[in-house]
N, C-alpha and C positions, 0 to 999 in steps of 0.2 A: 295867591301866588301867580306870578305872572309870567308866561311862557320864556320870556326871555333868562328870568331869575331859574326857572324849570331846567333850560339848555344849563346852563350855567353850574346847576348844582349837577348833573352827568356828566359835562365835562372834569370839571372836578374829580369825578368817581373814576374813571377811568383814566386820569393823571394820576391820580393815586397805586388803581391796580396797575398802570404800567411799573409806575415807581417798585413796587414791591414784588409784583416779577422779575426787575430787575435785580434784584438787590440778592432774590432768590437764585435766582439762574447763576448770576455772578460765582455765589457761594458753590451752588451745587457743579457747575463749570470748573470753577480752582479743585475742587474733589477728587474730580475725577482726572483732572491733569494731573494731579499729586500721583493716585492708582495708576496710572500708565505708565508716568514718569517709572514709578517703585518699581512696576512690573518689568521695565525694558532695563534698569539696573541694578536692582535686586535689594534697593535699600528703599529706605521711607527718609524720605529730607524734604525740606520747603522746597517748593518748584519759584525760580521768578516769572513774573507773568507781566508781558506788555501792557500798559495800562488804556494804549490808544485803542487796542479791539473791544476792551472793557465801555470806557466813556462812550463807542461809539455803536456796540450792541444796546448800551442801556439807553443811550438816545433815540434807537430805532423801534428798540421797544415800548418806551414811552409814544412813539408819535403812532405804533400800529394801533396801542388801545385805543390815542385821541381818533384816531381816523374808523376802527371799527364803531364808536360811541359815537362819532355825525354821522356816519353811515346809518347806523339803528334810528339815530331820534331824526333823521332828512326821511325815513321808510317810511316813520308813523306820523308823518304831518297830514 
C-alpha cells in the first residue's frame, strides 16, 4: 500500500467520524432544546429548530476531524 493510498484511507476515517458526530450531536442537541423548551413552559411539544446552525455546526465538525486527522498523520511522517 502506498502512502498516498495510507493518507487517503485516514482521511476517509475521520470524514466519517466527523459525519457521525454530527449526526449525533444534532440528535442529542434537538433533546435537549426540546427539555429546556418543556422546562421554561411546562409542556413537551416539538421545538422548531433553525436549520442554518445545524448545516453549519455539522460542517465544522466535519472539517475539525479532517483537520485533527493531517494534523496526527503531518506528526508521524
Amino acid at each position: 500500500m502506498s502512502t498516498g493510498i495510507l493518507y487517503k484511507t485516514f482521511l476517509w476515517e475521520g470524514a466519517y467520524y466527523g459525519m457521525i458526530e454530527a449526526v449525533i450531536g444534532n440528535v442529542v442537541g434537538y433533546i435537549c432544546i426540546s427539555f429546556v423548551d418543556a422546562a421554561a413552559t411546562d409542556t413537551i411539544q416539538l421545538v422548531s429548530v433553525s436549520i442554518v446552525p445545524i448545516i453549519e455546526i455539522t460542517v465544522l465538525s466535519i472539517g475539525i476531524c479532517l483537520l485533527t486527522t493531517c494534523i496526527s498523520l503531518k506528526i508521524r511522517e
